[in-house]
C-alpha positions as CSV (number, residue, x, y, z in Angstrom):
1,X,12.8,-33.9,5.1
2,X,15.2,-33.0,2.0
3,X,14.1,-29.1,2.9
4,X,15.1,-29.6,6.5
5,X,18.1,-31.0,6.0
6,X,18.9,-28.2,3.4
7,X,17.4,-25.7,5.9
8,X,20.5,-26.7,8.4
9,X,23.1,-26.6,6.3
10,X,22.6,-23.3,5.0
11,X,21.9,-22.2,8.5
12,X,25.3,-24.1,9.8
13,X,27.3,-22.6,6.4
14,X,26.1,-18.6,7.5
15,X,26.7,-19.6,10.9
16,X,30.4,-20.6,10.5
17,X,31.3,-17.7,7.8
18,X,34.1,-15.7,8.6
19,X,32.6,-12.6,7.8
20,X,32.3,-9.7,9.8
21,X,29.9,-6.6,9.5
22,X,32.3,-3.4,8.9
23,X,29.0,-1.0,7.6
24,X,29.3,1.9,9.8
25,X,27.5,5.1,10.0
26,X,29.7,8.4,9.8
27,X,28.5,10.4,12.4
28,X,27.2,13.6,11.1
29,X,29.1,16.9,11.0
30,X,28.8,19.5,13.7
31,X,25.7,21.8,13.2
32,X,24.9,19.7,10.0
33,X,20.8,18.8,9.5
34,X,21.1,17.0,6.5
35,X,19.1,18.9,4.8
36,X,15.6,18.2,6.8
37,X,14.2,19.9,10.4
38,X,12.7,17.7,12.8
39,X,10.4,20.8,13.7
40,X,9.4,21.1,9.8
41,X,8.6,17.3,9.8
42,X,6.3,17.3,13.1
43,X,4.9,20.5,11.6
44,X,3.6,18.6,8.3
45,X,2.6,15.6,10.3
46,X,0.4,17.4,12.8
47,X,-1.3,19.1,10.0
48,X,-2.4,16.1,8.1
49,X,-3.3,14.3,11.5
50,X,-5.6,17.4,12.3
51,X,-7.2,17.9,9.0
52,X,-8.1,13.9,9.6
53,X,-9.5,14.3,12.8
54,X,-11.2,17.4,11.6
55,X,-12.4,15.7,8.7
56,X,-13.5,12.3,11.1
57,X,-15.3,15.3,14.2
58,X,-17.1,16.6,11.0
59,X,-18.3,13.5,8.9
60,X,-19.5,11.8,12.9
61,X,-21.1,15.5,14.2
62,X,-22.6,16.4,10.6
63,X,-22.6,13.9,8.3
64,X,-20.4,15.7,5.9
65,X,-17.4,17.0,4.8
66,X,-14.7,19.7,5.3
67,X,-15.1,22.7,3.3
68,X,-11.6,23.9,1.4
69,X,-11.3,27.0,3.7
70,X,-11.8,24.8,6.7
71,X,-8.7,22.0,5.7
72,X,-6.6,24.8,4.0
73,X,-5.7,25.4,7.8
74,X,-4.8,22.3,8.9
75,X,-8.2,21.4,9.9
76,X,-8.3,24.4,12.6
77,X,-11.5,26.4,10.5
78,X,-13.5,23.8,11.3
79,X,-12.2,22.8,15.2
80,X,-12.0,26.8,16.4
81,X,-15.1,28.0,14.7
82,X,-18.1,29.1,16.7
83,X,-21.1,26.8,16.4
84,X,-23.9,28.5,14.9
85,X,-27.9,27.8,16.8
């Protein structure tokens, strides 16, 4: 009961605080990237998602794993090679 009662004044006390949130983002200068490309990012992302799928494809199919020359490219060497019979 103690905690409840504590609970609702603390929740009363924020709610009654004259305080207002003045934390604003400066919008960022013309032409400026902050440093980072968003094609750069998607570009490192899709890699490591394709060398895990790759890896997944070859560890269900084979019941192994991927070579270095096949993840070196993002997983490709293994998805675009020719099957061998």
């Amino acid at each position: 009961m103690k905690r409840a009662i504590v609970a609702a004044a603390v929740a009363l006390a924020i709610a009654f605080v004259p305080l207002r949130a003045t934390a604003t983002i400066p919008p960022p200068a013309i032409g400026s990237t902050n440093g980072t490309s968003p094609v750069a990012v998607w570009l490192v992302i899709g890699c490591a998602a394709t060398i895990i799928w790759a890896a997944w494809v070859a560890n269900i199919s084979q019941n192994r794993q991927l070579t270095s020359a096949e993840a070196s490219f993002c997983g490709l060497g293994y998805l675009l090679r020719v099957p061998r019979q």
